[in-house]
N, C-alpha and C positions, 0 to 999 in steps of 0.2 A: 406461609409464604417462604419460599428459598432465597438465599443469600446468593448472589453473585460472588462468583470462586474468584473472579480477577477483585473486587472490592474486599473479597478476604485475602487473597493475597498483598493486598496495598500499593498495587496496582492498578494504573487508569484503562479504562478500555481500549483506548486510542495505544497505551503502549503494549498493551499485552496484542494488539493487531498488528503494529511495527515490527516485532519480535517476529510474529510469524509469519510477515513480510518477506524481513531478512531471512529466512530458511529457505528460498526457492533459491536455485542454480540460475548463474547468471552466463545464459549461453557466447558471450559476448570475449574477446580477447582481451585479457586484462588490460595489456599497456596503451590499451586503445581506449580506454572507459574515461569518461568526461562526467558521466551522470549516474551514481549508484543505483544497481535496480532497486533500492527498497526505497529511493526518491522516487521512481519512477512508478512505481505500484501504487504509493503511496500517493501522489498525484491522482494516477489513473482513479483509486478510487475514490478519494474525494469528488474528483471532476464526473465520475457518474451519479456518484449521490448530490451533487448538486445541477442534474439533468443536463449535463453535457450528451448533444448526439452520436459525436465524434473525434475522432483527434484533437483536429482544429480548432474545435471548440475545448475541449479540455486544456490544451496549450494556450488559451486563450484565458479560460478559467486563472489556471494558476499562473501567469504574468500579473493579473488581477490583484490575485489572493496570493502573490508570493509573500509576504508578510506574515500568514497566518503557515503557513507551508513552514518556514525557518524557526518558528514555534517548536517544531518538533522534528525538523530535520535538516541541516546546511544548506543544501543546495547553492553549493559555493558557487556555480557556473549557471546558477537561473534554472533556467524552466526552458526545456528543448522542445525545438517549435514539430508542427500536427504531423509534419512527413514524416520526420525521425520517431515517434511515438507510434505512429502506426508500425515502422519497418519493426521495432523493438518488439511490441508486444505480440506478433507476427511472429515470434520467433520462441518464445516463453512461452512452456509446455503449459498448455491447458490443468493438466493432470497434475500440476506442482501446484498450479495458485487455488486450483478447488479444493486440495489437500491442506493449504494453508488457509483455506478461511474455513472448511468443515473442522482443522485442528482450534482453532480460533474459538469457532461457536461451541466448540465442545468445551473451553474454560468458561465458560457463560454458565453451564448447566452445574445445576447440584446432582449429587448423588444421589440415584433414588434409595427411597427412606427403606429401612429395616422395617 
């Protein structure tokens, strides 16, 4: 059986996802930013894996579960409601967040064996 690289690195799975969260570009004007993208992905994905349809619903989601959300990230200013989570991720390169979770599941894999 192979060892998971992030449990050998001593690292939890949830952070070693954070991390490569945080690597996508944040198309967004700095001095205008109210909610970090890697809150916002990090949302995003929780509120899919908990079968959120939509926005709405995922906005809806993490008001809910904002408790479990500041667990592992501030979210000093809440949880931005379903319009503004659509315009956002509307806007975030497809090609950056597939990169981030293909980079992701590849610290999941062992090396294959000699």
């Amino acid at each position: 059986m192979s060892r998971d690289l992030a449990a050998q690195s001593g690292k939890s799975r949830l952070s070693v996802l954070l991390e490569h969260l945080s690597t996508i570009d944040d198309p967004r004007d700095v001095r205008r930013i109210l909610h970090p993208l890697a809150e916002i992905l990090f949302l995003v994905v929780c509120g899919t894996i908990a079968d959120c349809d939509d926005c709405d619903d995922i906005a809806g989601w993490g008001e809910a579960h904002l408790d479990f959300l500041r667990r592992h990230l501030p979210f000093t200013h809440g949880v931005p409601g379903g319009r503004w989570l659509t315009i956002l991720m509307n806007r975030v390169s497809p090609a950056l967040l597939q990169a981030a979770f293909i980079a992701r599941a590849q610290c999941h894999r062992s090396p294959p064996s000699a």
